[in-house]
SEDRENTI-506411 format. One line per field, with one value per residue (C-alpha): residue in three letters; x, y, z; chain; residue number from 1. Coordinates in steps of 0.1 Angstrom, whole numbers, m for minus. Layout:
BEGIN
resn	(ALA_...) $
X	(X_...) $
Y	(Y_...) $
Z	(Z_...) $
chain	(A_...) $
resi	(NUM_...) $
END
This chain:
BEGIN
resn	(UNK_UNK_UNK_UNK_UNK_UNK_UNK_UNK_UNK_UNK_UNK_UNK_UNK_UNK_UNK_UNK_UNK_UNK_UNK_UNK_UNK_UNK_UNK_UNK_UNK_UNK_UNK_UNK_UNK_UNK_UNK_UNK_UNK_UNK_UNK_UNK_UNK_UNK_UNK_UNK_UNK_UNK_UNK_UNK_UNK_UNK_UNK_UNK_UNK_UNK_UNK_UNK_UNK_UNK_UNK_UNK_UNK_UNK_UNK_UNK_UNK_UNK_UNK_UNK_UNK_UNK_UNK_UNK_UNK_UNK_UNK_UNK_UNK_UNK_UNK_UNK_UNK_UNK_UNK_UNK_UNK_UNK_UNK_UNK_UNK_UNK_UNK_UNK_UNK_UNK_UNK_UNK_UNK_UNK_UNK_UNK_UNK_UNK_UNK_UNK_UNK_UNK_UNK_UNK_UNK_UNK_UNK_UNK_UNK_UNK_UNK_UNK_UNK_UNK_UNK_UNK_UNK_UNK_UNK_UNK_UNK_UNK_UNK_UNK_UNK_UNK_UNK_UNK_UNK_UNK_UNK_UNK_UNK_UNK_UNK_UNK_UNK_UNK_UNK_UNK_UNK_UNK_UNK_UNK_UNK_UNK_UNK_UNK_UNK_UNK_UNK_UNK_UNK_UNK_UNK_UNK_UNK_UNK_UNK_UNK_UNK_UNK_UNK_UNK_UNK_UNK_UNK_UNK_UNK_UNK_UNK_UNK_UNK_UNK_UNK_UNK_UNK_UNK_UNK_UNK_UNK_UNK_UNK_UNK_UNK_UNK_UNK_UNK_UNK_UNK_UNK_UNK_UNK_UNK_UNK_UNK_UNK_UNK_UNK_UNK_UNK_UNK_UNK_UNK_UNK_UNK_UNK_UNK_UNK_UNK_UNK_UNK_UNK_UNK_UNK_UNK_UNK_UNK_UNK_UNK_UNK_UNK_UNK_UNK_UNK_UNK_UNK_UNK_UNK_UNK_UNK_UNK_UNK_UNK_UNK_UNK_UNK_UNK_UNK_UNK_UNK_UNK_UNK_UNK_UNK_UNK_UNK_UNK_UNK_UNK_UNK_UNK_UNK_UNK_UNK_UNK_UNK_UNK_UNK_UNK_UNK_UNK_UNK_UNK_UNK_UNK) $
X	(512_490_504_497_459_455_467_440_416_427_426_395_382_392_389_348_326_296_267_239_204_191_222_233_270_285_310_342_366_396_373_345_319_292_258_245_235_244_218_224_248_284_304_341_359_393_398_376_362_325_313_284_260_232_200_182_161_193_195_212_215_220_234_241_227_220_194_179_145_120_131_167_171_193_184_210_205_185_190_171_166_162_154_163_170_180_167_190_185_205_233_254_244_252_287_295_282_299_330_343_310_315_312_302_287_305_269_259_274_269_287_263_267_260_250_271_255_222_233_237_211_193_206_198_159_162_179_150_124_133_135_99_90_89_109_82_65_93_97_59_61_86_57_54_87_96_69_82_117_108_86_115_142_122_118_153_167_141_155_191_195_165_130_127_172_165_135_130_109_104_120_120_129_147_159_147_163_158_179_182_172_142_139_132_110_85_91_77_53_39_34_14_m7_m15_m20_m40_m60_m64_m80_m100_m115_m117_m140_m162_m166_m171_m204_m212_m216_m231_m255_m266_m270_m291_m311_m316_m328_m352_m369_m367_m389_m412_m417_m426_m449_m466_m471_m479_m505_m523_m527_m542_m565_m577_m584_m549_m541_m571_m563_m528_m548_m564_m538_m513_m545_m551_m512_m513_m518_m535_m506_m491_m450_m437_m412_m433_m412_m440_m463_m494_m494_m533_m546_m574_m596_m627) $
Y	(465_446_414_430_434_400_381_401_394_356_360_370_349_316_336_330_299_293_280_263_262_235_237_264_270_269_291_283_305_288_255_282_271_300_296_313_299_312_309_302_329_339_345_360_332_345_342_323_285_274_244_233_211_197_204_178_147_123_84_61_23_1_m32_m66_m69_m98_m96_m119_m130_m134_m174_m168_m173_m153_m136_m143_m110_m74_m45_m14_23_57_88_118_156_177_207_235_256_232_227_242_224_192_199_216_180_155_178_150_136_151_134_143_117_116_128_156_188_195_175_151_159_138_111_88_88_89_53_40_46_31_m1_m1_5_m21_m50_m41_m48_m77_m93_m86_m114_m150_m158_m177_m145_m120_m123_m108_m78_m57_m29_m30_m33_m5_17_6_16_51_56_39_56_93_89_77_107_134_119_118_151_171_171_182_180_156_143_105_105_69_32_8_m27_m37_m74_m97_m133_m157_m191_m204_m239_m219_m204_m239_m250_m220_m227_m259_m252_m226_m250_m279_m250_m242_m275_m280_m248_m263_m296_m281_m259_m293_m304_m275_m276_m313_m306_m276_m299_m326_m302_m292_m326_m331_m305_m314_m344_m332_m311_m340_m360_m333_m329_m369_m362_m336_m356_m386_m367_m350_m387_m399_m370_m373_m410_m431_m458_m445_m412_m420_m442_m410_m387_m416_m413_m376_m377_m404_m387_m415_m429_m464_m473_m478_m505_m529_m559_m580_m571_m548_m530_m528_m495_m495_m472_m481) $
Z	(m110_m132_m121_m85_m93_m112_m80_m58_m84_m84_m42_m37_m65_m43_m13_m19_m8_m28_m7_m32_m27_m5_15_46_57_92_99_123_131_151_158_174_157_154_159_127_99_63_36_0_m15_m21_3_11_33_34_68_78_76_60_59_33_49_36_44_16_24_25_14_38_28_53_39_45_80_101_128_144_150_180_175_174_136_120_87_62_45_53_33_39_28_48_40_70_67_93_105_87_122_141_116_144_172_149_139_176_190_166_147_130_119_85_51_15_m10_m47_m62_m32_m33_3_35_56_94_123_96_112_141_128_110_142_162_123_131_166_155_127_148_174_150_138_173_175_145_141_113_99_88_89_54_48_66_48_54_88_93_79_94_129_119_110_141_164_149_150_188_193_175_196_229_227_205_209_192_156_147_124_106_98_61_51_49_23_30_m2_3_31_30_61_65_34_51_62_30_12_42_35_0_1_20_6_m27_m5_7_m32_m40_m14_m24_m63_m44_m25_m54_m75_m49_m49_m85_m84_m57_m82_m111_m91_m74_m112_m126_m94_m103_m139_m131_m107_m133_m157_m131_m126_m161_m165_m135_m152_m184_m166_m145_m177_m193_m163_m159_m197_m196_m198_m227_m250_m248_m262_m286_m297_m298_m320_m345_m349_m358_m388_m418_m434_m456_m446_m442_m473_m462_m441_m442_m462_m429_m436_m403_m385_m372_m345_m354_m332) $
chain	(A_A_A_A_A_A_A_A_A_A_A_A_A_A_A_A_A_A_A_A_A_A_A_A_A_A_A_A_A_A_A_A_A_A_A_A_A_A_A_A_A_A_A_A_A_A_A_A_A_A_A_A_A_A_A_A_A_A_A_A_A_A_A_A_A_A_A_A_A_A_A_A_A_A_A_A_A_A_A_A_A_A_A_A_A_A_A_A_A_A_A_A_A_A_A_A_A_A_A_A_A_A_A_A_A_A_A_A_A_A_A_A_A_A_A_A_A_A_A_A_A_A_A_A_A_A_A_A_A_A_A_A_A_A_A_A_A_A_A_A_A_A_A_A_A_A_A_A_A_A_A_A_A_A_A_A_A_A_A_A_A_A_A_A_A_A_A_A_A_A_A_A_A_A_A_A_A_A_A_A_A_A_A_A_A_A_A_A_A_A_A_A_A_A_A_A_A_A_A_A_A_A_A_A_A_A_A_A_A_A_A_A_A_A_A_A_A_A_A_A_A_A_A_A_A_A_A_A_A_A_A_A_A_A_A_A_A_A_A_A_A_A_A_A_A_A_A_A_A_A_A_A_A_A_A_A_A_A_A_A_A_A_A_A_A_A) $
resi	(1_2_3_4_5_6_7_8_9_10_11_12_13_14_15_16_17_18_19_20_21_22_23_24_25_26_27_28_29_30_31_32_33_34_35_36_37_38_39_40_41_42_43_44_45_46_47_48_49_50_51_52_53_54_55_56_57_58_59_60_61_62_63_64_65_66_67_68_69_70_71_72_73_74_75_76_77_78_79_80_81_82_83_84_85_86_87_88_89_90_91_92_93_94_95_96_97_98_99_100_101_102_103_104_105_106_107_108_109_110_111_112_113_114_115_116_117_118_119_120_121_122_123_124_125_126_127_128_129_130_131_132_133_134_135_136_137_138_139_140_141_142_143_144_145_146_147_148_149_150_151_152_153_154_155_156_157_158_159_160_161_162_163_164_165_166_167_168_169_170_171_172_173_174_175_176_177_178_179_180_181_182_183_184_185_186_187_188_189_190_191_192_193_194_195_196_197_198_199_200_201_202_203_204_205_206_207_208_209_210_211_212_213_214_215_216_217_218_219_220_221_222_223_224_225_226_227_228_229_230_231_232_233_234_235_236_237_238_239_240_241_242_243_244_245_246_247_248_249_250_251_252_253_254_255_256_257_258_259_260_261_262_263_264_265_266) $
END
């Protein structure tokens, strides 16, 4: 008897499915998928199949593509990050459409649905962008890129499932690399453009400091003008005359080289 009741115990114990928050389940009965959605909770399963599926914002990395740009060059490598969620409500729709579309990440406790084809149509978007830019530039617009991924992407998904299943967050463009022959050519020339920048800021500093000494000079004249002009106004040689002698303080060199020195005084 008690080994009776232990073994229902133990039954309905792994009878039950556990259903964490953030995640719904999907129930199937016989591959009949229903169209209810279980929230969070415990739930007896014994005769009966439920799926977890998550309803988080999900990270897709999309590695080691090659696109190619507007001027046939191919990148040598592109690696980019998405972030999706689907719509919990159509978790049944989802699995009905794409049943084998079904995996679970080591670090998720729910299963990703429809993910795969979600990845798909991601590449699609990406390889589209990239054959809108030169490759000259490609390599500066890791923004832009990935703003036209997420808004590509988000209309692709709206038109071939329906509007609002699953919900494009962000993109991060994580590694850009062109031609690597391409790579050294904007290399370079991004260094003759700086050096060509440090010239041409050696010049302006050059006119600054010429420009400076010019005016310097200038005032120096103007100064000698002024002096020049107050001497001639208060009579010329004698008024230096006069001014030399209201200046002497009436003693005479001590060294005069055997030469008594003569002072005008008329």
């Amino acid at each position: 008897m008690r080994k009776f009741i232990l073994a229902a115990v133990v039954t309905s114990l792994t009878a039950c499915t556990q259903i964490d928050t953030g995640n719904v389940g999907v129930e199937s009965t016989m591959g009949q998928v229903k169209k209810e959605i279980m929230p969070p909770g415990v739930y007896f399963t014994l005769f009966k199949r439920v799926t977890e599926v998550s309803a988080k914002e999900l990270l897709l990395k999309l590695e080691d593509m090659k696109p190619q740009t507007s001027d046939k060059i191919t990148l040598a490598d592109l690696d980019i990050d998405l972030y999706v969620q689907l719509d919990a409500a159509h978790a049944p729709e989802i699995m009905t459409r794409w049943p084998g579309d079904l995996t679970r990440e080591d670090h998720e406790d729910g299963d990703r649905i429809g993910i795969n084809y979600v990845t798909r149509q991601a590449r699609e978007a990406i390889y589209n962008s990239i054959s809108k830019r030169s490759s000259a530039t490609v390599h500066t617009e890791r923004v832009e890129i990935a703003a036209d991924v997420v808004n590509m992407l988000q209309k692709d998904l709206d038109a071939s499932l329906g509007k609002g299943w699953f919900f494009v967050r962000s993109a991060n463009v994580r590694n850009i690399v062109t031609d690597p022959a391409l790579e050294k050519s904007i290399k370079e020339s991004a260094n003759r453009n700086f050096q060509i920048s440090a010239k041409q800021k050696e010049v302006e500093l050059a006119r600054a400091e010429a420009d400076r000494r010019r005016v310097e000079a200038q005032g120096e004249a103007d100064a000698i003008r002024i002096k020049a002009q107050a001497i001639s106004a208060q009579g010329g040689k004698e008024y230096v005359d006069l001014m030399a002698i209201q200046k002497w303080d009436g003693k005479l060199p001590t060294t005069n080289a055997g030469v008594v020195p003569f002072v005008n005084i008329k």
